[in-house]
C-alpha positions as CSV (number, residue, x, y, z in Angstrom):
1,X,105.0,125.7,72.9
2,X,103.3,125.7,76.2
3,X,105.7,125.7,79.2
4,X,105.3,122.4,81.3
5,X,103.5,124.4,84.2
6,X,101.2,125.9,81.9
7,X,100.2,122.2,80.9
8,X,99.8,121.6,84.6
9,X,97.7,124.5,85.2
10,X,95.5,124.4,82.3
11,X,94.2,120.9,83.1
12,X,94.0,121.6,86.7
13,X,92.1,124.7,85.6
14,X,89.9,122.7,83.5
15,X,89.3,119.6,85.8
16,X,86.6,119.0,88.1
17,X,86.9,118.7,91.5
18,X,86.1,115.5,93.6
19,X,84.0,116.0,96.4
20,X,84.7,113.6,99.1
21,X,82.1,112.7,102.1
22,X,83.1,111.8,105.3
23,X,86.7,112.4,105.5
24,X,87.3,109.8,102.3
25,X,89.9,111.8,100.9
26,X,92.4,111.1,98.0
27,X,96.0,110.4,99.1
28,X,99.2,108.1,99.5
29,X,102.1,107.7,96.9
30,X,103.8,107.3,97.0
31,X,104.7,107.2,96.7
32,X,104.3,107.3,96.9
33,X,105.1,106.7,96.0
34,X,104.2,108.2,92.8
35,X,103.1,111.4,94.5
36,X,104.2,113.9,97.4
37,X,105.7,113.9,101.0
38,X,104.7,116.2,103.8
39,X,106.2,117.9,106.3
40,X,107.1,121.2,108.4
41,X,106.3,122.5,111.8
42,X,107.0,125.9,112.6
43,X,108.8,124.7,115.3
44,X,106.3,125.8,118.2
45,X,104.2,123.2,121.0
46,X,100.8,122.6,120.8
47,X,98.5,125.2,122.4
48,X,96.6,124.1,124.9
49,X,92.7,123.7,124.6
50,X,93.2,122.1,121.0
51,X,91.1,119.7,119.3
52,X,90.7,117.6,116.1
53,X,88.3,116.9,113.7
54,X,88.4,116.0,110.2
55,X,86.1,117.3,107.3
56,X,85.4,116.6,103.9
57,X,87.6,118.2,101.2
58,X,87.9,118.4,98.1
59,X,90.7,117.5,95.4
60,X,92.1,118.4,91.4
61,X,94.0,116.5,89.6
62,X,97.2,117.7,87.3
63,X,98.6,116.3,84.3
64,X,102.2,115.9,83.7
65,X,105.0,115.7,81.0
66,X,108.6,114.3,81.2
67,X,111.0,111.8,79.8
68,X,112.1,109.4,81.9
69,X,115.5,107.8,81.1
70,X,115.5,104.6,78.7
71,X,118.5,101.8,80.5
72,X,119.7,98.6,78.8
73,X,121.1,95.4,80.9
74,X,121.8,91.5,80.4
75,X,119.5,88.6,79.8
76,X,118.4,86.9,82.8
77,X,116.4,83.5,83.3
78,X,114.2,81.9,85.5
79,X,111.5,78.8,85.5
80,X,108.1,78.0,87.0
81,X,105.5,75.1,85.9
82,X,103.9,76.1,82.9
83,X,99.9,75.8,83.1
84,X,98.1,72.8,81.1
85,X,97.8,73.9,77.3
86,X,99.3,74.0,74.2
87,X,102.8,76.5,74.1
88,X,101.9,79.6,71.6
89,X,104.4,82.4,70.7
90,X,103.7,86.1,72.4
91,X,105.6,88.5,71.2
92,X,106.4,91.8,72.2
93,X,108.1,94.8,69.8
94,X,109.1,98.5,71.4
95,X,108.2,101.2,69.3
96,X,110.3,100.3,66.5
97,X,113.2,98.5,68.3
98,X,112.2,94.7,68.1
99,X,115.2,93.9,66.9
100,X,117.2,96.1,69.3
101,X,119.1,93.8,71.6
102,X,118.8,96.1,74.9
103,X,118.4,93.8,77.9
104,X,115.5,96.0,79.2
105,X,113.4,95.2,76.1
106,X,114.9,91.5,76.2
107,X,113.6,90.8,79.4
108,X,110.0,91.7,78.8
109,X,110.1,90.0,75.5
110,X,111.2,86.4,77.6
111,X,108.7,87.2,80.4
112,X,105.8,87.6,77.5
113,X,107.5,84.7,75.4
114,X,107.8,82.4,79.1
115,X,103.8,82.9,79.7
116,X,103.0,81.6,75.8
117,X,105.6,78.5,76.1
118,X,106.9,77.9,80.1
119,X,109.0,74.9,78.5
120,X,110.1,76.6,75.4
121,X,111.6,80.0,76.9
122,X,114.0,80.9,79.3
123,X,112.4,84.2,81.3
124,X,114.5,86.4,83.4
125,X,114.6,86.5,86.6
126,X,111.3,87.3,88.9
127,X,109.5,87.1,92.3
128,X,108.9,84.1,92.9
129,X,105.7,84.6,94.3
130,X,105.0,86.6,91.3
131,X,106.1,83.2,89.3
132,X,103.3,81.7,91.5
133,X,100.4,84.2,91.1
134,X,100.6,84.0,87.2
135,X,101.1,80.0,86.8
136,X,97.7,79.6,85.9
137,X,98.2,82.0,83.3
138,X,96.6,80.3,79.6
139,X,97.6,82.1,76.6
140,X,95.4,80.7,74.0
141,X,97.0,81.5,70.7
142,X,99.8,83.2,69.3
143,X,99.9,87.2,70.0
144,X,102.0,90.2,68.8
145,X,101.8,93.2,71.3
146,X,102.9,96.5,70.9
147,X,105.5,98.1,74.5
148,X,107.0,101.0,76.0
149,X,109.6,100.9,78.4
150,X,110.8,103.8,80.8
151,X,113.4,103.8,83.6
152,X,115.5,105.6,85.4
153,X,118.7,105.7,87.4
154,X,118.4,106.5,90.9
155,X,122.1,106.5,92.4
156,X,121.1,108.4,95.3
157,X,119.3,105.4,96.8
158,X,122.3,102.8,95.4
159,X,125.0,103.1,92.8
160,X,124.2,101.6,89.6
161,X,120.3,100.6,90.4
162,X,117.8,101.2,87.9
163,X,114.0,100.5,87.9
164,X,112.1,100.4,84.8
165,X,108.7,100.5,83.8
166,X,107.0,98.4,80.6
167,X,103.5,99.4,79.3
168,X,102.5,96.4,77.2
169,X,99.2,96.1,75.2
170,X,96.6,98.0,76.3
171,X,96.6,97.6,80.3
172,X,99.3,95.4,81.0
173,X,102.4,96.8,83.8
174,X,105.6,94.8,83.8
175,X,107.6,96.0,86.9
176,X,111.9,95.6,86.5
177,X,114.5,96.7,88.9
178,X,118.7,96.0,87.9
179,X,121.2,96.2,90.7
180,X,124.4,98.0,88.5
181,X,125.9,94.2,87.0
182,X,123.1,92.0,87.9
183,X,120.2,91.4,85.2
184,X,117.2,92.7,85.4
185,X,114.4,91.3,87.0
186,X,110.8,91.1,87.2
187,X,108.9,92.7,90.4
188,X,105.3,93.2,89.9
189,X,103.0,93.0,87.0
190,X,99.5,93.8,86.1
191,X,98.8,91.2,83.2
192,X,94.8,92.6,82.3
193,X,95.2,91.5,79.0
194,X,95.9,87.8,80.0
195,X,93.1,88.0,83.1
196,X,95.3,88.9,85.9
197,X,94.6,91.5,88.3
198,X,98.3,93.1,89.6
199,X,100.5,91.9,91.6
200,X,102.7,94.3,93.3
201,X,103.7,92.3,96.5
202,X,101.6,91.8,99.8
203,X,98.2,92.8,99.5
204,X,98.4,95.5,101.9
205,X,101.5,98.3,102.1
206,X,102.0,100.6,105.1
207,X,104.6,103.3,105.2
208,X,105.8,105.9,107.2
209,X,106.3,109.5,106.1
210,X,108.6,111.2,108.2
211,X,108.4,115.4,107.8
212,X,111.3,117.2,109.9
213,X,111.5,121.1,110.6
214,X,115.3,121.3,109.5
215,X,116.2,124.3,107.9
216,X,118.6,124.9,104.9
217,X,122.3,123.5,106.1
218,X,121.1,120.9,108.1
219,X,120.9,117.2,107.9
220,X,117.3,117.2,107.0
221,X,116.7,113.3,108.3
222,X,117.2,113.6,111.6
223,X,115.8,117.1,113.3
224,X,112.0,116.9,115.2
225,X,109.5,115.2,113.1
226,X,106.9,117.7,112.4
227,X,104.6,115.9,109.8
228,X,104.2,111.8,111.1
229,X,101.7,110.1,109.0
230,X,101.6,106.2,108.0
231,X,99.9,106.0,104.4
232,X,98.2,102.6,103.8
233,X,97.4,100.8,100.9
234,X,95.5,97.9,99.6
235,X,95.1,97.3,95.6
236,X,92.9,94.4,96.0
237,X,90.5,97.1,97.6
238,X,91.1,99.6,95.4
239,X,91.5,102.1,98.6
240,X,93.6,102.9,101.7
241,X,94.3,105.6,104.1
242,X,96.4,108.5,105.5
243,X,96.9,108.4,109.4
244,X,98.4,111.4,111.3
245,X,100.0,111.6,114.8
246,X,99.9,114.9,116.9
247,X,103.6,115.9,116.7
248,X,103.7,116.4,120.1
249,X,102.3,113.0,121.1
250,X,103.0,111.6,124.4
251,X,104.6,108.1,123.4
252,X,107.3,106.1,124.5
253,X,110.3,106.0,122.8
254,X,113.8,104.0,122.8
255,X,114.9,106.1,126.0
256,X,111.9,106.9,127.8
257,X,108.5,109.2,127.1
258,X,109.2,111.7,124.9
259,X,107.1,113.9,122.7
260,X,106.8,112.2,119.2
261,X,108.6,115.0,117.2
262,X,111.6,114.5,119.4
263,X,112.0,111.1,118.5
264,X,113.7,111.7,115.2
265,X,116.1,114.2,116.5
266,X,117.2,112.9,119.4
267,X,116.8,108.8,119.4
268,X,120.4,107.0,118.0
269,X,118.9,106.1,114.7
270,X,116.4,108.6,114.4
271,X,113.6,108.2,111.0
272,X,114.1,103.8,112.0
273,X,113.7,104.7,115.5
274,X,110.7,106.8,114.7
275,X,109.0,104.2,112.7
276,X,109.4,101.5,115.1
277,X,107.3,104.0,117.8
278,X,104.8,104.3,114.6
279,X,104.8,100.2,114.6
280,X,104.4,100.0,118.1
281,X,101.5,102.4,118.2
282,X,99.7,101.3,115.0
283,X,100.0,97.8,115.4
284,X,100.6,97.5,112.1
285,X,104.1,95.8,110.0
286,X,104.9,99.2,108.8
287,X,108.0,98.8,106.1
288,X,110.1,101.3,106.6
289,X,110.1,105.0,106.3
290,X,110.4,108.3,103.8
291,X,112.1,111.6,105.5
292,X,113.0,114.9,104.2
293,X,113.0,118.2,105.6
294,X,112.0,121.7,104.3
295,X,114.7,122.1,101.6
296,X,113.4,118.7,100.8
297,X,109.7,119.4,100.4
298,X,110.4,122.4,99.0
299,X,112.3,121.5,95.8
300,X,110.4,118.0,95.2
301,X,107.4,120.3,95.0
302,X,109.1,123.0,92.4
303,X,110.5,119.8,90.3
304,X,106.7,117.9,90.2
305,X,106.0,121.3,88.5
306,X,103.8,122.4,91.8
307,X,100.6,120.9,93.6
308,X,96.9,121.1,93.7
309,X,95.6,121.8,96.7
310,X,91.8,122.2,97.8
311,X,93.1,125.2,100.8
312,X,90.2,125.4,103.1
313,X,90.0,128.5,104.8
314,X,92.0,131.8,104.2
315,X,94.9,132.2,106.2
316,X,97.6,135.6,106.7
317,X,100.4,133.6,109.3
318,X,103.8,135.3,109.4
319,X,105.5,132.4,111.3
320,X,104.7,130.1,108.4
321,X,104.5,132.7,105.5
322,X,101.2,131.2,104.4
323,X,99.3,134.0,102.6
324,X,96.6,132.2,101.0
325,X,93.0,132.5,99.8
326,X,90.5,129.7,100.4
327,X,89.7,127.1,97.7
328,X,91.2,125.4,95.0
329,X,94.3,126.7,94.0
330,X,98.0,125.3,92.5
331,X,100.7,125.4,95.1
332,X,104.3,125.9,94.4
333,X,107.4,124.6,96.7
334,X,107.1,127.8,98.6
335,X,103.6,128.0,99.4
336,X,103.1,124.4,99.6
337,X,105.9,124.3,102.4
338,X,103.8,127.7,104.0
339,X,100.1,125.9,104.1
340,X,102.3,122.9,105.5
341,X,103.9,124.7,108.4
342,X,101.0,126.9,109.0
343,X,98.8,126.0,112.6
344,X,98.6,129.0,113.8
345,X,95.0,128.1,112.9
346,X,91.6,126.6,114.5
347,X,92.7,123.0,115.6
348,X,96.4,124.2,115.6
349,X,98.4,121.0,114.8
350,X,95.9,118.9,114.6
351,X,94.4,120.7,111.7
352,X,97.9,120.6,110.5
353,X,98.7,117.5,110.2
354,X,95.3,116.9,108.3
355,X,96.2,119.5,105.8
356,X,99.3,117.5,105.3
357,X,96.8,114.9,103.9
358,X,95.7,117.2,101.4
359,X,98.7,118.0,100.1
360,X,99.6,114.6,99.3
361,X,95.9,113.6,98.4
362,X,96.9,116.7,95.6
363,X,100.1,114.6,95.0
364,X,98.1,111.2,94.3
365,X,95.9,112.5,92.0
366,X,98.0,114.5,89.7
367,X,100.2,111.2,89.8
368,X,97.7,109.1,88.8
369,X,96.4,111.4,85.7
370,X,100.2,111.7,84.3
371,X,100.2,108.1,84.2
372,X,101.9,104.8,85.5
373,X,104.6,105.8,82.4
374,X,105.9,108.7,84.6
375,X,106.5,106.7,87.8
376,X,110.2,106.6,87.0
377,X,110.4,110.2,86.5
378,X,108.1,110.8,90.2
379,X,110.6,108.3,91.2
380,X,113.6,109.8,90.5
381,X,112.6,113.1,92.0
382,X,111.7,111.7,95.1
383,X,114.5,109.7,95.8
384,X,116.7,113.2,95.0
385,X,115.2,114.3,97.7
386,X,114.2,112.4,100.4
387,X,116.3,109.3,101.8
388,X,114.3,105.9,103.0
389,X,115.4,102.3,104.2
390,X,112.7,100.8,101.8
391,X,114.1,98.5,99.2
392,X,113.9,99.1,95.4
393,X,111.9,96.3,95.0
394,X,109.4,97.9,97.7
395,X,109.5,101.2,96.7
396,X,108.7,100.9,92.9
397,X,105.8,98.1,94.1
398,X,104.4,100.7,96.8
399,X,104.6,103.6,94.0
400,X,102.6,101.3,91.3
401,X,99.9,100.4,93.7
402,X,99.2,104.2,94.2
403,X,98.1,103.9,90.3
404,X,95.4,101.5,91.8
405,X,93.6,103.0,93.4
406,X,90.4,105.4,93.7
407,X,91.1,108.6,95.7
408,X,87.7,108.5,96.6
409,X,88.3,105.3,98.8
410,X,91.5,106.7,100.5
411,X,90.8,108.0,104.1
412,X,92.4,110.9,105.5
413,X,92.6,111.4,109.4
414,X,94.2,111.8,113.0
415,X,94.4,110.8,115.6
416,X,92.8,112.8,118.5
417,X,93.9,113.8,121.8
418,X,93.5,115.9,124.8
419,X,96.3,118.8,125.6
420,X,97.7,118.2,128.9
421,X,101.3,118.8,130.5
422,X,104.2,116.3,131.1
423,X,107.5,117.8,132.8
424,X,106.4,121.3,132.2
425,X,105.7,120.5,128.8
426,X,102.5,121.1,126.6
427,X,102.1,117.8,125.0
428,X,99.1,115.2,123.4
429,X,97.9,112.6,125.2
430,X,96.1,110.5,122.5
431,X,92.4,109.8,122.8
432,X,93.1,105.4,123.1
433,X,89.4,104.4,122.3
434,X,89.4,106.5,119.1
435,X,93.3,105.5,117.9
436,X,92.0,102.1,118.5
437,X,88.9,102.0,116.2
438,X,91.3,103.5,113.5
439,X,94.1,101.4,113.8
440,X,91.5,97.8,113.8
441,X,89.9,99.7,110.8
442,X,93.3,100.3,108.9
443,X,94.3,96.4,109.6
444,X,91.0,95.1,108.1
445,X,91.2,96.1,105.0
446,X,93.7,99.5,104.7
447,X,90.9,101.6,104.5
448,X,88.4,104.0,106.9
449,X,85.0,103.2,107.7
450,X,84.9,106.4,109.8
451,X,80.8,108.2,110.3
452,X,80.4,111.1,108.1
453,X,81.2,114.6,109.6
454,X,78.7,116.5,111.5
C-alpha cells in the first residue's frame, strides 16, 4: 500500500497549478486553521536599501489521509421558536450506529430532529445566534439522512475538551465542541441541504500568526517575532487575505518604540502584547493569536505529511540552509523552515515575509482538498504544536471557514516601508499611505482590491 506521503505527492504531482493575478494568492487556516503557520528569521536586521513588492504566484494542492478520533458525551438541550409549518421527523443514522447511544451522534440526531419539530424535540445545546440564523429553517416533509462524525481530543489547549466534526447529507457541516463533563454543543453549521448558507460566527475572522526565531530548548512563544502576519477571512465573500509586517517595524509598543520582532520577546505578556500592537496598527478587532517557534514549524510540517510550495527563484543561503530550485516543488519540515528563514535574497525581509504567504497559501489548499472531515486531525496537530489564547469555539469556527473559501480570492501582501535608523539601529519605518489603503481594504470586506503587478 502506498505510504501516506506517496498519496501526498502523487496528487500534488498530478494537480494543476493555480495561477493567481495580481497578488490574489491562496492562503489562511487556519487555520487555520485547517492549514499551516509561518515563521523564522535567521535572526539578522534588515539591510538597508530594501524594498517590497509583491508578485503573482502560483499554488498546488495536496490530498490527505488520517483518522481522526471518534468521542462520545451526554445529551444536552436547548429551545428556540420553531418556524410556521407543520413538525416532520428528520432523521439522522451514522454509518451503521443509529442505534448507538454515543452522545456525539445523539446530539446531531436532536439538532436534525429540533429543525423537523422545534416543539416536539429537545436539541442540545447551541449558539444562540446560531439558534437565530436557522429559525426560519422549513423542513417540508419527513427525511432520513445518512452522517459521519469525527473529533478529536486536544488536551494541550484544555483538559478534557474535544471538538467534533458531523458531515450530514450531502453538504451539510454540524460544528460540536465538549468541555470534559459538560455536553456537547453546537457551534457552527452549514445546513445546504435545508437552504442555509454556514454559519461559523461573525462574518468576518481576523487572526494573528505569531512566528518566533527560538531554537530547540527554548520557550518557543516568547523569543523575537520573525514571521507577523494577520490572516483575514470572510465566508459570506468567499475570500480574505494575508497581511505581513516588516519584522523590524518601527511601532510602538507597551514600553516605548521598539522594533516589532522585539515585542514578543521582551514585552510582559509577549504573543497578547504582540497582537494588541497588530490591533492597534490594523485597526482591525483581531481575536487573538497563534505562536510557535522553529521546532514548532518544523514538526507541524513533518506531521501534515509536508507542504506544496510554488518556490520562486533558486536560492543556495547557508545562514538559512535553503538549497532549493525554483518552481513547484513539496516541502518537508526542514526545507519548509529553510525557504521560511531564508532573506538573504532580493527584497530581504520583505520578500520574506511574503514567502511566508506562500507557505501557508500551500497549507490552505492542501487543507481544503483533504476535506472539512480532516479538520480535527489538522486540528489536533496544530494545537500540538503551537499554543494560542483563541477559544475552542473560535478556533474550530475560524478553521471551517478556511473550507469556504476560494484561494483565488485570498490576498497575499505587506506592508512597505523605507529602511532608516532609530538608536543606531537598522529598522522599517512603514510606508502610512500604503498600510492605510490595505488596512480600509481588509475592513471592507476581508479581502484585497490591490492593482495588478507591473
Amino acid at each position: 500500500m502506498a505510504s501516506f506521503l506517496d498519496i501526498l505527492k502523487r496528487f500534488f504531482s498530478d494537480r494543476r497549478s493555480l495561477t493567481i493575478a495580481g497578488g490574489v494568492v491562496a492562503t489562511l487556516i487556519v487555520l487555520t486553521v485547517g492549514g499551516l503557520v509561518l515563521f523564522g528569521g535567521d535572526g539578522g536586521s534588515t539591510e538597508a536599501g530594501e524594498s517590497s513588492t509583491t508578485a503573482p504566484t502560483t499554488t498546488e494542492a495536496a490530498s490527505t489521509t488520517a483518522a481522526p478520533t471518534t468521542t462520545t458525551a451526554a445529551e444536552t438541550t436547548t429551545t428556540t421558536t420553531r418556524p410556521a409549518g407543520p413538525a416532520v421527523t428528520v432523521r439522522v443514522s451514522f454509518e451503521g450506529t443509529f442505534d448507538t447511544p454515543d452522545a456525539n451522534h445523539q446530539a446531531v440526531r436532536d439538532f436534525y430532529g429540533w429543525l423537523g419539530d422545534r416543539e416536539g424535540v429537545e436539541p442540545p445545546p447551541m449558539d444562540p445566534e446560531l439558534g437565530a440564523y436557522l429559525a426560519d429553517v422549513v423542513v417540508p416533509a419527513d427525511v432520513d439522512l445518512e452522517g459521519r462524525f469525527v473529533g478529536a481530543n486536544l488536551p494541550e489547549m484544555e483538559q478534557g475538551l474535544v471538538i467534533g466534526v458531523a458531515t450530514v447529507g450531502d453538504e451539510d457541516v454540524v460544528l460540536l465542541v465538549k468541555h470534559d463533563e459538560e455536553p456537547w454543543t453546537i457551534v457552527g453549521a452549514k445546513l445546504t441541504g435545508f437552504g442555509k448558507d454556514p454559519w461559523y460566527g461573525p462574518e468576518m475572522r481576523h487572526v494573528m500568526i505569531i512566528g518566533t526565531d527560538a531554537r530547540a530548548g527554548y520557550d518557543q512563544r516568547v523569543f523575537r517575532g520573525d514571521s507577523l502576519h494577520v490572516l483575514t477571512s470572510n465566508i459570506s465573500e468567499g475570500g480574505g487575505s494575508i497581511v505581513g509586517f516588516p519584522r523590524d517595524s518601527w511601532v510602538e509598543g507597551p514600553y516605548g518604540f521598539d522594533k516589532f520582532t522585539h515585542i514578543n520577546a521582551l514585552a510582559e505578556e509577549g504573543p497578547a502584547a504582540t497582537t494588541d500592537v497588530a490591533r492597534t496598527l490594523s485597526g482591525l478587532p483581531v481575536e487573538g493569536y497563534i505562536v510557535t517557534g522553529f521546532q514548532g514549524f518544523r514538526g507541524m510540517v513533518d506531521d501534515f505529511g509536508g507542504v506544496p510550495v510554488n518556490v520562486p527563484f533558486a536560492m543556495a543561503d547557508d545562514k538559512s540552509d535553503a538549497y532549493l530550485s525554483a518552481g513547484q516543488q513539496w516541502l518537508m519540515g526542514f526545507d519548509a523552515l529553510a525557504f521560511s528563514r531564508n532573506r538573504t535574497i532580493p527584497g530581504g525581509d520583505f520578500t520574506r515575509s511574503y514567502h511566508h504567504g506562500l507557505v501557508i497559501q500551500g497549507g490552505l489548499v492542501a487543507a481544503q482538498d483533504a476535506g472539512i472531515e480532516m479538520m480535527p486531525f489538522f486540528l489536533k496537530v496544530l494545537m500540538a504544536r503551537t499554543w494560542t489564547d483563541l477559544t475552542p469555539e473560535q478556533l474550530i469556527t475560524v478553521a471551517a471557514g478556511a473550507y469556504e473559501l476560494d484561494p483565488d480570492l485570498v490576498g497575499n501582501v505587506v506592508l512597505e516601508g523605507s529602511v532608516t535608523t532609530r538608536s543606531g539601529a537598522s529598522v522599517v519605518v512603514l510606508d502610512e499611505e500604503f498600510a492605510a489603503e490595505v488596512w480600509s481594504d481588509v475592513a471592507d470586506d476581508g479581502m484585497l482590491t490591490l492593482p495588478e503587478d507591473g
